[in-house]
C-alpha positions as CSV (number, residue, x, y, z in Angstrom):
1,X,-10.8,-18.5,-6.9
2,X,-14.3,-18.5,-4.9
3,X,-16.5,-21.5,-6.2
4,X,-19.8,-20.7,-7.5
5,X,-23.0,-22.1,-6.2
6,X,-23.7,-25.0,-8.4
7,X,-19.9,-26.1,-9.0
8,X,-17.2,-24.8,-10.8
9,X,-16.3,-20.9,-10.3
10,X,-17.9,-17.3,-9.8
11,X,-17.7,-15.7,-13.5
12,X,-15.6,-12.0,-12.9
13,X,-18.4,-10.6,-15.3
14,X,-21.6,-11.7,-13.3
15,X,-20.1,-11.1,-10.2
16,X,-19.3,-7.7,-11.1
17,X,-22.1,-7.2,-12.6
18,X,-24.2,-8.8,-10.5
19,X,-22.6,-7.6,-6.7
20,X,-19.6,-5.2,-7.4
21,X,-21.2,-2.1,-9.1
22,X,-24.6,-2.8,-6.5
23,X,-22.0,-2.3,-3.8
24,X,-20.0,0.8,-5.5
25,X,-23.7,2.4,-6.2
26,X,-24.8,2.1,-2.8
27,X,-21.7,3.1,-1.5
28,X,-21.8,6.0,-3.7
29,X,-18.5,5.3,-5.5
30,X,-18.2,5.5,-9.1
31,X,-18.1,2.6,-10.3
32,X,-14.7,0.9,-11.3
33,X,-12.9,-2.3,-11.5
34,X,-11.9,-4.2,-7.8
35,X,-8.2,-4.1,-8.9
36,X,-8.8,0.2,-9.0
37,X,-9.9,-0.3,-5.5
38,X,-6.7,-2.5,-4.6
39,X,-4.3,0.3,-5.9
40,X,-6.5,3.0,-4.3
41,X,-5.7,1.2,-0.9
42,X,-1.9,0.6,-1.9
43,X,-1.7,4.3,-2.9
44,X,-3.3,6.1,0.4
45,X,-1.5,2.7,2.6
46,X,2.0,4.3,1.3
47,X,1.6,8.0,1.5
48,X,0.2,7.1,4.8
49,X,3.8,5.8,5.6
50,X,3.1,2.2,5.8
51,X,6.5,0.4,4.5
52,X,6.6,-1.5,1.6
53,X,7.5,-5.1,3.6
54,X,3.9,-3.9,5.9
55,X,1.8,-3.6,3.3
56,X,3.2,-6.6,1.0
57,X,2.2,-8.6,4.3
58,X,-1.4,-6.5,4.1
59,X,-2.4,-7.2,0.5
60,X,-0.5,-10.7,0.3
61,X,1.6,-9.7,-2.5
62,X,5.7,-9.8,-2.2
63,X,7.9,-6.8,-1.5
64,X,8.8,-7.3,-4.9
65,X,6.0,-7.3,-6.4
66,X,4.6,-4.1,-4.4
67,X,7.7,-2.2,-5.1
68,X,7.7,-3.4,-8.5
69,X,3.9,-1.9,-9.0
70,X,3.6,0.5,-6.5
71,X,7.0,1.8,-5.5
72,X,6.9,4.7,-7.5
73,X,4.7,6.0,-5.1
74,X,7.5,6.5,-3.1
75,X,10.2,6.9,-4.4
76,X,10.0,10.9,-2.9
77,X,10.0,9.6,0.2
78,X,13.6,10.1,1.2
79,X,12.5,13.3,3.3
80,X,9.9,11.6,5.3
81,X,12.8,8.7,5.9
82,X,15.5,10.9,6.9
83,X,13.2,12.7,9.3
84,X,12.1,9.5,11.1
85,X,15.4,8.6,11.2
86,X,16.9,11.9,12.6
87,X,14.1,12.0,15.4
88,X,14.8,8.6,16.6
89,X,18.5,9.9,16.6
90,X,17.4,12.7,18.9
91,X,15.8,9.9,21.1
92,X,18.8,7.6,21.3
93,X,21.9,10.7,20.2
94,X,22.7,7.3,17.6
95,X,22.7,9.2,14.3
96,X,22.6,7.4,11.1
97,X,21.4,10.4,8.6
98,X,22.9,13.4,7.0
99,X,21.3,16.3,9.0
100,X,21.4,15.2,12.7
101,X,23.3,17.1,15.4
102,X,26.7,16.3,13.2
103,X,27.6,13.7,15.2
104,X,29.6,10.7,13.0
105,X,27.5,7.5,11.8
106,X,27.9,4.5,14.5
């Protein structure tokens, strides 16, 4: 993927070797494999509440594929969807989840 100085392509071993753990070490993280990193930032990017579609966008995967690796994640989320959904019911009185002020679907 990145082309190496004299031609061809960086070798995943040197570079890590060579830059990754350097960086991990001086930023005091243990050290571990970029990818670790990747699914560290999908993990907290989630719980955070960032949607799946955001964060396929983010890490230039497809919803698919993030859902398909890191959709588990999530899949306890129905809570934190229904209470989004019931506040912006109490914002517009349009409710679309069990719960709200019993007023029918629209």
């Amino acid at each position: 993927m990145f082309p190496a100085p004299q031609g061809g392509y960086l070798s995943l071993d040197n570079w890590r070797t060579r830059e990754w753990y350097d960086g991990l070490d001086a930023a005091g993280i243990d050290r571990r494999g970029p990818y670790h990193l990747r699914r560290t930032f999908a993990s907290e990017a989630l719980a955070a509440g960032i949607s799946i579609f955001e964060l396929s966008r983010l890490m230039g995967a497809s919803a698919r594929e993030i859902d398909r690796a890191y959709g588990h994640l999530v899949r306890d989320a129905e809570d934190t969807i229904r209470a989004r959904l019931d506040a912006r019911a109490d914002q517009t009185g349009v409710y679309l989840a069990s719960g709200g002020s019993g007023e029918t679907d629209t």
